[in-house]
C-alpha positions in Angstrom: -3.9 -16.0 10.0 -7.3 -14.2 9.8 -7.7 -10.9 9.1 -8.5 -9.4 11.9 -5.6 -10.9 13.8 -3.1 -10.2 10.7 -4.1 -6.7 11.3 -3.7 -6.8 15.1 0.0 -8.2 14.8 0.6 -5.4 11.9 -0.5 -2.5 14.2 1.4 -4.0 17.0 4.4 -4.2 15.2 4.7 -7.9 15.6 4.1 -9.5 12.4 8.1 -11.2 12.0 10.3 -9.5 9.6 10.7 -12.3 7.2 6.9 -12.1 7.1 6.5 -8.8 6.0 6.7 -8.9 2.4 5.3 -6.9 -0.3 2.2 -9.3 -0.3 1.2 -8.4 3.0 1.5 -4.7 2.4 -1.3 -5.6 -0.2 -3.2 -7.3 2.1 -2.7 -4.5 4.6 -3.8 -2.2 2.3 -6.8 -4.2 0.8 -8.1 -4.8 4.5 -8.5 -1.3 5.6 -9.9 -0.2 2.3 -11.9 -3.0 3.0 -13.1 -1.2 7.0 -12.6 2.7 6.4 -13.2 5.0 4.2 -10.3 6.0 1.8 -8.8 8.6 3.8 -8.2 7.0 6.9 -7.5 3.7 4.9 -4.9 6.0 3.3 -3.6 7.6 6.7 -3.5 4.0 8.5 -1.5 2.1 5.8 1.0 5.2 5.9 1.2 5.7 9.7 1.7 1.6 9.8 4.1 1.4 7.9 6.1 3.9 9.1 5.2 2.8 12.6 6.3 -1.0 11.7 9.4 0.2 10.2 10.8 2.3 12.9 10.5 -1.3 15.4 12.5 -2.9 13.3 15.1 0.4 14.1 14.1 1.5 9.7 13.9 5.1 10.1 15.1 5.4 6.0 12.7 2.7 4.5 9.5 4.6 4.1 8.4 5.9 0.9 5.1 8.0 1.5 4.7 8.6 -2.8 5.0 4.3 -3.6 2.3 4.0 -0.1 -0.4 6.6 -1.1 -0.3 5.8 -4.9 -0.3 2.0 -4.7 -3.2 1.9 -1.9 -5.0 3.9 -4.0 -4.3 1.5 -7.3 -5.7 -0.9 -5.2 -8.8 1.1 -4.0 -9.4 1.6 -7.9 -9.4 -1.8 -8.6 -11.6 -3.3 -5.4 -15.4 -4.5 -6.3 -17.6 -4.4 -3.4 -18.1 -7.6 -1.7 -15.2 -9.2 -3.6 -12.6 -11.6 -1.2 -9.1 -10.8 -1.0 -8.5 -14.3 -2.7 -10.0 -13.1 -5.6 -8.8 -9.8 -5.6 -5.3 -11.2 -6.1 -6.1 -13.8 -8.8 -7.4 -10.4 -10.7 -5.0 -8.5 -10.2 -1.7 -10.4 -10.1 0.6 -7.3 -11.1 -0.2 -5.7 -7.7 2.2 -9.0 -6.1 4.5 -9.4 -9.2 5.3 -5.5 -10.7 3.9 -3.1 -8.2 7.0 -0.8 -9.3 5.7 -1.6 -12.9 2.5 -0.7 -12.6 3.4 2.7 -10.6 5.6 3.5 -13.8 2.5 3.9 -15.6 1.9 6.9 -13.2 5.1 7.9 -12.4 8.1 8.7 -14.3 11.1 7.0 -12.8 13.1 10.4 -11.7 9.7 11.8 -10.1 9.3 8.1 -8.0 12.8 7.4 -7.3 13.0 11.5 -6.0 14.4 12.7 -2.2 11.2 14.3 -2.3 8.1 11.5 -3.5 9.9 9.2 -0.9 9.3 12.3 2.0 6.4 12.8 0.8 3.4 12.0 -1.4 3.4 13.8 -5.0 1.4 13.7 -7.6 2.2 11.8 -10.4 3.8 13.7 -13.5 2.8 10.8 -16.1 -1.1 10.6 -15.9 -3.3 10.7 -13.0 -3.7 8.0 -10.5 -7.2 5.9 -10.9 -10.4 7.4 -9.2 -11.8 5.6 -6.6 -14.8 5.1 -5.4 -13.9 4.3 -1.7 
């Protein structure tokens, strides 16, 4: 699927369940940070989400702390120009350990909190990456 229609089906809500897996919320992510600037990159991958999970009836799912922080992981670790194939072959822990790579941030009480998954917080470990987006 190309991108543009990958993100067409994604903000229709139509992309099948079984095909919405952790790698396409990287892709997701990649591709608007790829179009926008990093605050509305940041504000579509959240609305999405949220939007995508409440079609499948998810009103619980959402975690706004693990969507802000990992989008801008990703943002940190873009270079201009580069595909998303070889985004991934660089960064192969963004598929794999997301959740591990987030720990660095976050300490496992502050992620796993009522409140992070409500909404975002800042980490309480180091600070996220700057980015450049």
């Amino acid at each position: 699927m190309s991108d543009d229609d990958f993100l067409a089906a994604f903000e229709a809500c139509i992309i099948p369940k079984a095909d919405w897996t952790h790698a396409a919320h990287i892709r997701m992510a990649w591709l608007y940070l790829s179009r926008l600037p990093f605050p509305a990159a940041v504000q579509n991958a959240r609305s999405g989400i949220a939007k995508y999970n409440r079609s499948l009836g998810n009103t619980s799912g959402y975690h706004d702390t693990v969507t802000v922080a990992a989008v801008t992981v990703i943002a940190s670790r873009m270079a201009d120009g580069e595909p998303y194939p070889a985004f991934l072959a660089r960064n192969p822990d963004l598929i794999g350990n997301l959740m591990g790579v987030l720990q660095g941030y976050y300490s496992e009480v502050r992620i796993k909190s009522a409140e992070a998954a409500a909404e975002f917080v800042e980490p309480d470990l180091r600070p996220l990456p700057a980015t450049s987006r």
